[in-house]
C-alpha positions in Angstrom: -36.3 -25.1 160.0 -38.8 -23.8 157.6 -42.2 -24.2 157.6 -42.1 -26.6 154.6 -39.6 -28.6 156.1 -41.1 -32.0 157.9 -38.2 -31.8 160.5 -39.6 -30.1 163.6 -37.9 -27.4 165.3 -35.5 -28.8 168.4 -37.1 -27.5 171.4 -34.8 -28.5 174.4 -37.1 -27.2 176.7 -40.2 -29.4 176.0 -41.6 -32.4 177.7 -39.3 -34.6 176.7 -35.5 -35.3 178.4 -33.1 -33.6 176.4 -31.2 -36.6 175.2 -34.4 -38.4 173.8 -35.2 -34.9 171.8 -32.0 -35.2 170.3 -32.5 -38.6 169.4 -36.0 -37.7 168.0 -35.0 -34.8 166.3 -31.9 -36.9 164.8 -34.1 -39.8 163.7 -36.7 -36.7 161.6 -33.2 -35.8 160.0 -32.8 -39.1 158.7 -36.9 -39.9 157.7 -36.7 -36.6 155.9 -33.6 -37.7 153.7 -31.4 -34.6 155.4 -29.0 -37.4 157.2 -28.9 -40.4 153.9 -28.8 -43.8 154.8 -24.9 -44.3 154.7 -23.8 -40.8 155.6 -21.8 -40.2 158.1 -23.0 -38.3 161.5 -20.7 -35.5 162.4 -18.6 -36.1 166.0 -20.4 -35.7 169.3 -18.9 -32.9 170.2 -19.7 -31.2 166.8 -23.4 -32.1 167.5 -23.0 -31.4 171.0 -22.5 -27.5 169.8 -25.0 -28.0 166.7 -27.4 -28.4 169.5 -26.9 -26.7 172.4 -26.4 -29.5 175.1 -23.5 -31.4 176.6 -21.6 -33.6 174.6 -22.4 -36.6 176.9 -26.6 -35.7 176.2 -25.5 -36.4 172.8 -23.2 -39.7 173.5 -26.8 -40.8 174.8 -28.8 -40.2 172.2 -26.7 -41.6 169.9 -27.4 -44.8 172.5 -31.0 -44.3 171.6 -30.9 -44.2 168.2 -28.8 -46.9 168.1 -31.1 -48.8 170.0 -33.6 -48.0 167.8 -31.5 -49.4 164.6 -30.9 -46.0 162.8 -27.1 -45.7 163.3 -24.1 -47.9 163.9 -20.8 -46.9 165.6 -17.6 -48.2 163.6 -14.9 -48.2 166.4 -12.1 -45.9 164.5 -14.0 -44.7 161.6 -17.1 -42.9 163.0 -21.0 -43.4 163.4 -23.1 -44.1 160.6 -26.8 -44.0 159.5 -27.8 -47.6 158.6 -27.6 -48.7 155.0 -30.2 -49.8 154.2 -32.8 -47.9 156.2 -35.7 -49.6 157.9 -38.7 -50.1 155.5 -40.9 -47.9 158.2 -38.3 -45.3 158.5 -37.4 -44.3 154.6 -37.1 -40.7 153.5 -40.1 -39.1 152.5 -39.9 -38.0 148.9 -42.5 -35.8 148.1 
């Protein structure tokens, strides 16, 4: 990412467990407008490569950020970004 850009750099080797920084850095694709409320998240295992990890690390952070209400899995069709966003969690237009 640039320096300009408010989506931080994926560091799979912080603090954090792997899974939960993919989730995180997920969820600051979608605050910063990259991933659009309605758009559709590319497969697992296409993320899974995107980011370096296991395809079941991202199968679990795709359980976090559901948890967290920012995507929704449509059995047959794919996994979403909700539409419409939470209020606390809209794109930052600068």
């Amino acid at each position: 990412m640039t320096e300009n850009s408010p989506i931080p750099e994926f560091n799979p080797q912080g603090p954090q467990l792997v899974y939960v920084a993919v989730a995180d850095h997920i969820a600051a694709r979608i605050t910063a407008g990259e991933l659009a409320a309605g758009a559709r998240l590319p497969a697992e295992r296409d993320l899974a490569k995107e980011y370096g990890v296991a395809y079941l690390t991202v199968r679990r952070a795709a359980g976090v950020l559901r948890e967290r209400g920012l995507i929704l899995t449509v059995h047959g069709k794919g996994t979403f970004v909700v539409d419409p966003l939470p209020e606390d969690i809209a794109p930052h237009r600068a």
